[in-house]
C-alpha positions, 0 to 999 in steps of 0.5 A: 646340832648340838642341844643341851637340855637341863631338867631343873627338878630334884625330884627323881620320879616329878613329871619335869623329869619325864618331860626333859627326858623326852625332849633329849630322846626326841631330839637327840641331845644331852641331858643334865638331869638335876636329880642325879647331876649333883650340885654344891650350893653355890657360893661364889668361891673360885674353888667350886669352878674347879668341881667336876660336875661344874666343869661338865654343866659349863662345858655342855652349856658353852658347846651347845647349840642350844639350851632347853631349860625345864623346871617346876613351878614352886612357889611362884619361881623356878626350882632351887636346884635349877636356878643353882645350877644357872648361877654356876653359868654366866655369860661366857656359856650363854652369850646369844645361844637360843634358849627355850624354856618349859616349865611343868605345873601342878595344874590350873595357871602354874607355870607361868611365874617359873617361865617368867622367871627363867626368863629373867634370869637367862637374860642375867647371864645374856642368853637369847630365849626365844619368844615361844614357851610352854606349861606342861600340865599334868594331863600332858604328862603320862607318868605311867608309860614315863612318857608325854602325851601325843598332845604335848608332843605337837606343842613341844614340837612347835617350841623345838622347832623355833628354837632349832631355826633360831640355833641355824641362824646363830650358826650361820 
């Protein structure tokens, strides 16, 4: 089973980062790390397809089996470098391909706004995200061992797996 997760944070030490690393270990998939997989801003024009870095984010979206997406919330939203590199994809990558997404918050009821828009915008680009999601807050994080917490593990286990069963179904 191929898995391609996308960690949606620029930051090179954020909590999101240490997340989608530990989901990629964990479950031996690929990972697009936005905070060194560098991106134009995208315009539109044709001539940014042709873009090495575009050309290998479409081609490990349109061969996965399925797709994690992460990011920070920031002010009620996704992150920028996130949804950029989501309007470089389209359908063509993500037409029915089970998603799971997780966003990671500064605390209290973030997140939510970022899931819900993810959401939103998978569903622009035809991807079938699965009903179970999950906010990271900081207590699931441990940054000092770059790692989450046993705790966080269960829950993105709980997400994981729905995903997989959703990505056997596609495939059968």
């Amino acid at each position: 089973m191929k898995i391609t997760v996308i960690s949606g944070t620029a930051r090179k030490q954020g909590r999101t980062r240490i997340a989608a690393s530990y989901i990629a270990r964990a479950y031996q998939a690929e990972l697009i790390d936005l905070s060194e997989f560098i991106l134009p801003i995208f315009n539109g024009d044709e001539e940014q397809s042709s873009l090495e870095n575009v050309q290998k984010l479409k081609a490990s979206v349109k061969e996965a089996d399925a797709v994690v997406l992460l990011s920070p919330e920031y002010h009620s939203g996704m992150s920028g470098a996130l949804k950029n590199a989501l309007d470089f994809l389209s359908n063509e990558q993500f037409s029915g391909k089970p998603v799971a997404l997780f966003a990671c918050a500064g605390g209290g009821k973030g997140g939510m706004n970022a899931l819900a828009n993810m959401r939103i915008v998978a569903r622009g680009v035809y991807a079938n995200v699965i009903t179970k999601q999950l906010v990271l807050d900081p207590i699931h994080i441990d940054e000092e061992h770059q790692t989450v917490t046993e705790a966080a593990k269960a829950n993105i286990k709980n997400v994981m797996e729905e995903l997989l069963l959703f990505a056997e179904f596609q495939k059968a």
